[in-house]
C-alpha positions, -999 to 999 in steps of 0.1 A, spaced: -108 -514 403 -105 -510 368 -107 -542 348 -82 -555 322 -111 -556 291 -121 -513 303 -90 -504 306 -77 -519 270 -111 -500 255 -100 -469 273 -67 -470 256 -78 -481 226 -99 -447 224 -71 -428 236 -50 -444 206 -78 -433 186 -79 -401 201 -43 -393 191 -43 -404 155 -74 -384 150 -54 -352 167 -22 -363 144 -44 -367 109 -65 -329 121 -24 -309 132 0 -328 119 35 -328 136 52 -293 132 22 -279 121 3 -254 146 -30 -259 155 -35 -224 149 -3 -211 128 -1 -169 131 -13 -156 98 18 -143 82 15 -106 65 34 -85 40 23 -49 50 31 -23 23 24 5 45 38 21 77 41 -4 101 25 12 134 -9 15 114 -8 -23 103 -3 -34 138 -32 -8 154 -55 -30 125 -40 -65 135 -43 -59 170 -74 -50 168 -82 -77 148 -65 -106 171 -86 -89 204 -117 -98 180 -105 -131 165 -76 -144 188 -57 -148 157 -18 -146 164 -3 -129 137 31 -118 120 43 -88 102 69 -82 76 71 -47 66 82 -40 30 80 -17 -4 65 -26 -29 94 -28 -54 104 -53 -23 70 -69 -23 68 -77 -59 103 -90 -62 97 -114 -37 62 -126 -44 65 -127 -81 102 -147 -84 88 -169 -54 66 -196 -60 62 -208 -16 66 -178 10 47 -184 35 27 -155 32 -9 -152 35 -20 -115 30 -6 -89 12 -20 -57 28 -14 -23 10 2 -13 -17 -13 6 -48 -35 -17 -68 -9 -21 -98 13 -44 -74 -23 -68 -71 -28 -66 -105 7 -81 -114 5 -107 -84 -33 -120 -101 -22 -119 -139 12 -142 -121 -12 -164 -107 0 -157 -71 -31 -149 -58 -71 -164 -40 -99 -153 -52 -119 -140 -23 -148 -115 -21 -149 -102 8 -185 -91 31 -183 -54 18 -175 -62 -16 -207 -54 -30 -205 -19 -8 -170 -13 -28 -176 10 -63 -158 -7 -95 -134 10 -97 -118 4 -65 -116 -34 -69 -108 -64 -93 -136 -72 -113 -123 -107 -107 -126 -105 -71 -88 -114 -69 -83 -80 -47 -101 -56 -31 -92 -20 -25 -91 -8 12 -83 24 10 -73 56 -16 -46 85 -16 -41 111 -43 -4 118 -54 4 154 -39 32 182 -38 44 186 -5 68 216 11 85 217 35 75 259 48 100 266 66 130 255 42 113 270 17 107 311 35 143 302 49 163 296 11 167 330 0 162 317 -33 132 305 -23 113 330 -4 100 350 -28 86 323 -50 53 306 -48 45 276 -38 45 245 -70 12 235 -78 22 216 -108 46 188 -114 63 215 -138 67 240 -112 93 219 -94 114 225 -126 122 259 -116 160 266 -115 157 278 -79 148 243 -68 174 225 -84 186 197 -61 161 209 -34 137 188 -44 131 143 -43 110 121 -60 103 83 -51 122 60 -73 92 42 -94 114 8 -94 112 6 -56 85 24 -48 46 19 -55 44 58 -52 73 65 -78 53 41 -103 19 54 -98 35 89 -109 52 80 -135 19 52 -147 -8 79 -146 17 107 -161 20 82 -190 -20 77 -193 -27 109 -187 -2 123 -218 15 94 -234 47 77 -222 67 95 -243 63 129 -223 57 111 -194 94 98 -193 107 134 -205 88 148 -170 100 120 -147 137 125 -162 138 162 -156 123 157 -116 150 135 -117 175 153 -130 163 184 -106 161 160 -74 188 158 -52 182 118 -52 154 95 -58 142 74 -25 135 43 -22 97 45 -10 73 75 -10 71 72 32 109 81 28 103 111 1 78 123 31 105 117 64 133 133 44 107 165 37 94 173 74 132 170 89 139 197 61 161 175 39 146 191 10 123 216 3 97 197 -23 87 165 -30 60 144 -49 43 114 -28 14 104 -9 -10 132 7 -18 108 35 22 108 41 24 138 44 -5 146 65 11 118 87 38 146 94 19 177 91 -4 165 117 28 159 140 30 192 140 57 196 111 52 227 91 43 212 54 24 225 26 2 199 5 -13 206 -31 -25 180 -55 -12 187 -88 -42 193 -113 -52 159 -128 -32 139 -104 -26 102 -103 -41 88 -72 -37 49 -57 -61 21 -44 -46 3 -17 -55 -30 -22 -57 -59 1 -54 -101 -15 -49 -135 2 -20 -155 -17 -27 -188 -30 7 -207 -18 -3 -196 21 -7 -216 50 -38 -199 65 -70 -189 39 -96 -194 71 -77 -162 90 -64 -144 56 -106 -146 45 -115 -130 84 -87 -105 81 -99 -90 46 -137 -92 61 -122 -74 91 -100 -47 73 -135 -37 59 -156 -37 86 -169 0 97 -148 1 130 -118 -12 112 -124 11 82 -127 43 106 -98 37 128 -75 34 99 -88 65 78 -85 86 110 -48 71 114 -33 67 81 -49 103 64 -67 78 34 -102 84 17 -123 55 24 -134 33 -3 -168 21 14 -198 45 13 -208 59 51 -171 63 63 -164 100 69 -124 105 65 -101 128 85 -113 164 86 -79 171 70 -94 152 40 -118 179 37 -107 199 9 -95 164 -13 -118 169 -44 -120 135 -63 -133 144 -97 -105 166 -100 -82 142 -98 -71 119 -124 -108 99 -129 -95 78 -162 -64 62 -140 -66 24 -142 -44 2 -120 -46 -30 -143 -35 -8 -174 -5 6 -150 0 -34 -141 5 -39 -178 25 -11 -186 48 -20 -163 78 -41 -181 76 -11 -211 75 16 -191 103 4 -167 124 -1 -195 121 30 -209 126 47 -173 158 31 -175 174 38 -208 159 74 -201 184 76 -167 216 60 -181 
């Protein structure tokens, strides 16, 4: 029998006990809240990396897909989202979210692995992955357009200006879409913004519409929508390797994107957004998402898809810098849209 003195020490600990548990999860707050995620790429590759990452870590997790037009509108307007990670996107988007203050900085496990280039110098974000801007067809619109059929295939952003492909051809909008800016960004370091505009207004003015993310310029290609457009390589290997008939060629001196990866300051999980950036670059993470999403690796020791093979990077645009697109943003956006009124 217990007596009266044991029993009042025994709930005096369990008072103790709760108060402890209430100051450690306070009320409505999760003991182990899902890490929340703003994915900037397709969807059904972030979820292969998260699930692989919660069978490692146990970590519940949450996904909102968006652009990232989208992306920055609503992290850089917002000052509390709830958001923890913002995984993807070309590099420029990070760059605009650090010079805002939005985001942690963090150095990941592989950051040292990483070449400059592909990361912040400020360790604000890390790159995860790269793609090189590309000109895709669509071969069987094309040999099927008797306008078409006798003319070669573009290998330049110029060649799209050919009279036979006018309104047979889209480009990503660069006010929604990452892909849209990083062509019109490394056009404009690459020759000036002056001729860069004049180039992004005649594809325009050639395209049948502009879409609102280069994963849409891609879809609206290997269904035969259009005959051409300008996007990610990896998007359209996506296709081509579902057994749609496309046609890929970088465009001499292309601009090309890092897909970074950064942990915002106003989330509600740092301990799981640090272990997902150490996980996204892990060697088992990096390989099961070049071999899914058609990206070059940005770690040393990762071989990429065969169908990467023939992906030369010093023949792309080497000079491209995202920061310098990040702040070239506001002037060059403006100029885009006087250009199209």
């Amino acid at each position: 029998m217990i007596r009266k003195g044991s029993l009042i020490l025994v709930l005096a600990a369990v008072l103790v006990l709760c108060l402890i548990l209430i100051w450690i999860y306070p009320p409505g707050k999760a003991a182990n809240p899902p890490l929340k995620v703003y994915v900037i790429f397709q969807e059904d590759e972030a979820r292969m990396l998260l699930e692989k990452f919660k069978k490692e870590t146990g970590q519940a997790y949450q996904v909102i897909r968006m652009s990232s037009g989208e992306a920055s509108y609503h992290l850089l307007d917002t000052d509390k989202t709830g958001v923890d990670v913002v995984l993807g996107g070309t590099a420029d988007l990070h760059e605009q979210l650090k010079n805002s203050g939005k985001l942690l900085r963090y150095s990941p496990r592989m950051s040292d692995k990483i070449p400059e280039a592909y990361k912040d110098k400020d360790g604000y974000w890390t790159g995860m992955y790269m793609g090189a801007l590309s000109i895709g067809v669509n071969e069987r619109v094309w040999k099927g357009d008797p306008e078409l059929a006798s003319v070669p295939y573009p290998t330049r952003y110029e060649d799209l200006l050919s009279p036979e492909l006018k309104g047979k051809i889209e480009i990503p909008d660069p006010e929604t879409s990452g892909t849209g800016y990083t062509l019109l960004a490394s056009l404009a370091q690459e020759r000036g913004p002056e001729k860069a505009i004049e180039l992004m207004h005649a594809l325009k003015q050639q395209s049948s519409t502009t879409t609102f993310s280069g994963i849409t310029s891609a879809q609206r290609l290997a269904v035969g929508d259009v005959a051409a457009v300008v996007c990610f390589l990896g998007d359209q290997l996506r296709f081509a390797n579902s057994g749609y008939a496309i046609h890929s060629s970088i465009p001499p001196k292309a601009g090309w994107e890092i897909g970074g990866v950064s942990i915002l300051k106003n989330g509600d999980n740092r301990k799981a957004a640090k272990k997902l950036i150490d996980f996204v670059l892990s060697k088992n993470a990096q390989t099961a998402y070049m071999n899914a999403a058609f990206s070059l690796p940005v770690i040393p020791g990762i071989e990429p898809n065969p169908l990467l093979a023939d992906v030369h990077i010093d023949k792309l645009l080497t000079s491209y810098r995202a920061d310098e697109a990040a702040a070239a943003r506001a002037e060059l956006m403006k100029r885009w849209r006087d250009a199209s009124k």
